[in-house]
Steps between C-alpha positions, in 0.01 A plus 500: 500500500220706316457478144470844339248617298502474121699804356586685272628766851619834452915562525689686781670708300667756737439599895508896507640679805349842567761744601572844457824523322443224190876575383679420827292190644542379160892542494523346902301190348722458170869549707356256759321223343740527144185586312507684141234796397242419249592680141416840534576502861794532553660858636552804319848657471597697807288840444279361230107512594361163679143481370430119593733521815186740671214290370550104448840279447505091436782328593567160360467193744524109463169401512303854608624803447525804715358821433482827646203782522592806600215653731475842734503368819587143660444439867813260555387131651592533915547109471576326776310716735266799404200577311632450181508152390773420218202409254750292273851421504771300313652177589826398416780248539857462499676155525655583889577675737821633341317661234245604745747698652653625182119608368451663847785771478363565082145531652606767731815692278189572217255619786296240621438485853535201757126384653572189591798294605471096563805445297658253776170264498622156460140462279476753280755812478318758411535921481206696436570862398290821357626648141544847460120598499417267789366175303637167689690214353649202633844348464542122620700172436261286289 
């Protein structure tokens, strides 16, 4: 085991996603993970402008939060195969394979789309899936 150096170290505060539609990544990341909007974030009444919802919107994590950039284009990660590497992506757990399941049929009814499946390894369950602008994240029993 290393030591590490002597701090003070800078804080991860937030990972961004790129993606070109801030508002509705953001909402398929706050119905899917239970997440809340940073004040000031949230959405506008139906037919009211969204002027953070096409530029930059935080949502509120344990631990990190998520945030979202809005940007013009976004070539969407071709992970597993391709030339478009998935670059970063989000790990998380559920307690087994029940909720696995359960979390598998919310991933898909808000959009996200099914990479992955090794959710009858004895191991490590595990789902891998794209959100709705391509970014991968991982579902397994830890």
């Amino acid at each position: 085991m290393t030591t590490p150096p002597p701090g003070p170290f800078p804080t991860i505060r937030q990972v961004v996603l790129d993606t070109t539609d801030a508002r509705g990544l953001a909402e398929f990341y706050r119905q899917m993970f239970g997440l809340t909007y940073r004040p000031g974030d949230e959405p506008p009444a139906p037919g009211e402008p969204d002027p953070q919802g096409v530029d930059w919107l935080v949502l509120r994590c344990p631990g990190v939060d998520l945030a979202f950039q809005q940007v013009a284009a976004l070539a969407p990660a071709t992970w597993p195969e391709g030339e478009v590497p998935q670059q970063l992506h989000l790990d998380t757990t559920v307690p087994d394979v029940a909720e696995l399941d359960r979390q598998h049929e919310r991933a898909l009814a808000l959009g996200a789309r099914l990479l992955l499946d090794r959710s009858d390894d004895p191991d490590e369950p595990l789902r891998v899936y794209a959100d709705p602008a391509g970014h991968p994240f991982c579902v397994f029993v830890g």
